[in-house]
N, C-alpha and C positions, 0 to 999 in steps of 0.2 A: 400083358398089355404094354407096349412100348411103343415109345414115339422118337422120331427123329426129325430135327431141325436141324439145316441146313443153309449153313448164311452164307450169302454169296452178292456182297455188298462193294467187290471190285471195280475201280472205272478203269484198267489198261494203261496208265499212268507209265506203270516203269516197264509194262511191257511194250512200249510204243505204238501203241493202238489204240485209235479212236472207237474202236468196238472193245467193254468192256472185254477180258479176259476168259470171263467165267463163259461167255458164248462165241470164244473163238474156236476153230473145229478141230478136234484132237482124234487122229484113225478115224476121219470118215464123220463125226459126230462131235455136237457142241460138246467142251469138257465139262457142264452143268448136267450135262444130259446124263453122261457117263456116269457121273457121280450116283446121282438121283436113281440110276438101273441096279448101281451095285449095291447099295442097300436096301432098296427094294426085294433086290434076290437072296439079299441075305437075312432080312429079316420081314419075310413076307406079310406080315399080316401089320406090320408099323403101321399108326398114323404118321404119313410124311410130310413138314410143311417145309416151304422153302421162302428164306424172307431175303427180298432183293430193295431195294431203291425203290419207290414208289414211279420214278419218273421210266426204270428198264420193265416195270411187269407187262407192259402192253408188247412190250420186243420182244419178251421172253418167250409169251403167248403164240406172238406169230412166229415166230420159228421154232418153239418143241410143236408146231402141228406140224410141221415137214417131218417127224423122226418118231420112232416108238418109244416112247418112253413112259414109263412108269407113271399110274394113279399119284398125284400130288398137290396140295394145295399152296397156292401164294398168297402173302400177303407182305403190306410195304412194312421196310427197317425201319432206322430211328438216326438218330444222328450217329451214334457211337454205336462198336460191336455190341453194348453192353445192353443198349435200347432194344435194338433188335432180336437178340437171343428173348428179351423181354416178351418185344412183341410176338416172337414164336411160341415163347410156352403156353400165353394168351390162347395162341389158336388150337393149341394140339386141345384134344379130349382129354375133356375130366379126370374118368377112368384109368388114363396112362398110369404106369409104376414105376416105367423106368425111363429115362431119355437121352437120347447121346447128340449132341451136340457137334456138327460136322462142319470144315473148310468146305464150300462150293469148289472151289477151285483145287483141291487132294481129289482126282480126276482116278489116281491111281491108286487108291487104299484097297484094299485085298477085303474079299472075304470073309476069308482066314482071320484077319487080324479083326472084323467087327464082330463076327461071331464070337473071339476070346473075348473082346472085350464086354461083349453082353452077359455072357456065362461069369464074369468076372464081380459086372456090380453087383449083380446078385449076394453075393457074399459079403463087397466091400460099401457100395452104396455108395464110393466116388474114385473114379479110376480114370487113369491117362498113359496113354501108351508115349513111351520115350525111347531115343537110342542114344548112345554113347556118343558122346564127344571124340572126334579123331585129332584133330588141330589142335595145334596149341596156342594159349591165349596169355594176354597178357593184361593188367589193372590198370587204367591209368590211378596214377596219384599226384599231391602236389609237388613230389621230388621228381617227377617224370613218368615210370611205369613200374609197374614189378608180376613176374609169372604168377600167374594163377593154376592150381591145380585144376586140369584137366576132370580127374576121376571124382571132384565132387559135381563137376558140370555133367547136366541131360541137355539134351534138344525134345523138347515136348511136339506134340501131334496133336491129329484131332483123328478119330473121335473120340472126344472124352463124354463119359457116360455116369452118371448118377440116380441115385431114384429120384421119382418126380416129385417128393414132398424135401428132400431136400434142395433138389433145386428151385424151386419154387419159392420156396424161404430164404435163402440168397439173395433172390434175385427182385425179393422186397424190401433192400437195402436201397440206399442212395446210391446214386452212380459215382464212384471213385476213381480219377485219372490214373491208379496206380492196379485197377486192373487190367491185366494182358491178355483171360484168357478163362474161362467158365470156372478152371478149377484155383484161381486167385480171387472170384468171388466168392465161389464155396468156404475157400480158406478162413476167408473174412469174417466169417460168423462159427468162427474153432473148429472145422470139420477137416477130418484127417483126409487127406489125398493117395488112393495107392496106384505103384508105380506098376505097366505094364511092357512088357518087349513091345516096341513098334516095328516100325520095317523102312530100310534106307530108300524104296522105291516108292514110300508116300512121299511124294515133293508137292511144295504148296507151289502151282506153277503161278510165278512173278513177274521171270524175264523172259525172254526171246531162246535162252537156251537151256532155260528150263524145258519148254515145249517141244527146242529140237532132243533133249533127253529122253521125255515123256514119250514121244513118236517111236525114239529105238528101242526102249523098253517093250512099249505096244506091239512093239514088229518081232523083237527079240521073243516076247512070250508068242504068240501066233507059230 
């Protein structure tokens, strides 16, 4: 029994559009839509909820009726990510065991990579897909800056996936500004996090060239 939530609480902001992100049309099809197809196929039998803004579900509505998209339920966010994932565990079924927790807007996440990470919690009970750091970075300090090693730095992804009674228990804490991200609530109440390979082709699309990326990937695989 597993569920997935799906927050997709974008307004377009820095991608310069007045149409949230999450329903701007990526090959032919909203990028929410996308998303919402590929874990459906990948994990068929999920309860799916998808929690957006209370003021986009009526937009949302009329335009997935133009496209085929996958059995899903909405319900509106919260102020912060953190309300929101709230208000999705809320919706999924009781019954759930496990849940992964997904960027709307990772239009591009594989498969591949949700199915490891399902087979993953299973074992682990709190897991997050990362890739390496290529760049190098630097600290600020109050002497000016100083390098930072690269190889203790990840770039974290979504979907990150736990069972449903740990997250659930998390996410009965108080909302803390110094959460980022499902698996820094988890943390918050001593639960180990395990690390999983992600994929450089999950981009959370933000900007304008994010999506002209997204477009040559989608053309590149085809």
């Amino acid at each position: 029994k597993r569920g997935v939530i799906i927050v997709a609480g974008g307004s377009g902001r820095r991608m310069g559009s007045a149409l949230p992100k999450q329903f701007m049309m990526l090959g032919g099809m909203p990028v929410l839509a996308r998303t919402i197809n590929t874990f459906s196929e990948a994990l068929p039998s999920a309860d799916l909820v998808v929690v957006l803004p209370e003021e986009h579900i009526a937009l949302w509505r009329n335009l997935a009726s133009r496209f085929d998209i996958a059995v899903h339920r909405c319900v509106a966010g919260g102020k912060e990510r953190f309300h929101s994932v709230q208000r999705g565990l809320e919706a999924l079924n009781d019954d759930v065991e496990y849940v992964a927790v997904h960027d709307g807007v990772r239009a591009l996440v594989s498969k591949k990579l949700i199915v490891r990470a399902a087979l993953a919690v299973e074992e682990h009970d709190a897991v997050i897909p990362v890739v390496d750091v290529v760049d190098s970075y630097r600290r600020i300090t109050e002497q000016g800056s100083e390098t930072f090693p690269r190889s203790e730095l990840r770039i974290v992804q979504t979907p990150q996936m736990f069972s449903a009674e740990l997250l659930r228990r998390a996410y009965k804490q108080e909302y803390n500004p110094s959460f980022t991200d499902d698996a820094s609530v988890v943390e918050a109440i001593g639960s180990t996090i395990t690390l999983i390979d992600g994929e450089r082709s999950n981009l959370k699309l933000t900007t304008p060239e994010d999506m002209s990326w997204a477009e040559w990937l989608l053309s590149h695989e085809e």
